[in-house]
C-alpha positions in Angstrom: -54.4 -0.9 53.0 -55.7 -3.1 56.2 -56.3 -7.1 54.9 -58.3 -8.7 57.6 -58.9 -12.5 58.0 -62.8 -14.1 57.5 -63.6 -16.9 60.5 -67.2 -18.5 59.6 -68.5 -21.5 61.3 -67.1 -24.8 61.7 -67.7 -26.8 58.9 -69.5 -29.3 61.8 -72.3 -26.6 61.4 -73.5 -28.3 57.9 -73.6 -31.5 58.9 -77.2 -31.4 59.9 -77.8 -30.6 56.2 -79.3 -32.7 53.1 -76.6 -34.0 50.8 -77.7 -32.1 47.7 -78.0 -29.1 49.7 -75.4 -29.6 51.8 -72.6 -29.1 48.7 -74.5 -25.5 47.6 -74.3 -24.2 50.7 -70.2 -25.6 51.1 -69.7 -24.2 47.3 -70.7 -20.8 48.7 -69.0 -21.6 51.9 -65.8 -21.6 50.7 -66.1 -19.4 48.1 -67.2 -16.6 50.6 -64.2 -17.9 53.0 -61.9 -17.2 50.5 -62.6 -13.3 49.9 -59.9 -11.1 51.3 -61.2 -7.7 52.3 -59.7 -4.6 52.0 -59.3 -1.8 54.4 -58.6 1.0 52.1 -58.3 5.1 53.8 -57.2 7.9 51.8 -57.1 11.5 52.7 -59.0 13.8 50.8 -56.9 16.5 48.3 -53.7 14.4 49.0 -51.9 13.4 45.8 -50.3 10.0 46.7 -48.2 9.7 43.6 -46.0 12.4 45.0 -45.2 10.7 48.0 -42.4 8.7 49.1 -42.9 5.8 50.8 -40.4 3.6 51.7 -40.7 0.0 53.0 -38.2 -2.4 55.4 -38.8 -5.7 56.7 -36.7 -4.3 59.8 -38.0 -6.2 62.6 -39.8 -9.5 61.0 -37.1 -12.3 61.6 -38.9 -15.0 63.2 -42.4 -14.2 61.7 -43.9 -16.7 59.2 -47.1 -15.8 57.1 -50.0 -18.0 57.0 -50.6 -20.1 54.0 
């Protein structure tokens, strides 16, 4: 699985817009910003519960993930 970030436009963008519409279109906004999507690949006659994957951190000292 591949997460991937969303950028949208600067929030400066709606600031052109009428109040009452202004906070619909920043409801969606937001709500749209905070969808993660999902890169997900499988291959094709593969059982993936019979494999054995196995995970380290090796290598990620230093590295903080964004909040």
């Amino acid at each position: 699985m591949v997460f991937t970030n969303i950028y949208g436009p600067p929030i400066s963008v709606f600031d052109s817009l009428p109040a009452e519409r202004k906070e619909q279109v920043l409801a969606v906004y937001w709500k749209n910003m905070a969808l993660q999507p999902v890169n997900v690949r499988a291959l094709y006659g593969v059982d993936l519960a019979i494999l054995d994957i196995k995970t380290t951190d090796e290598g990620t000292e230093g590295y903080v993930l964004p909040a």
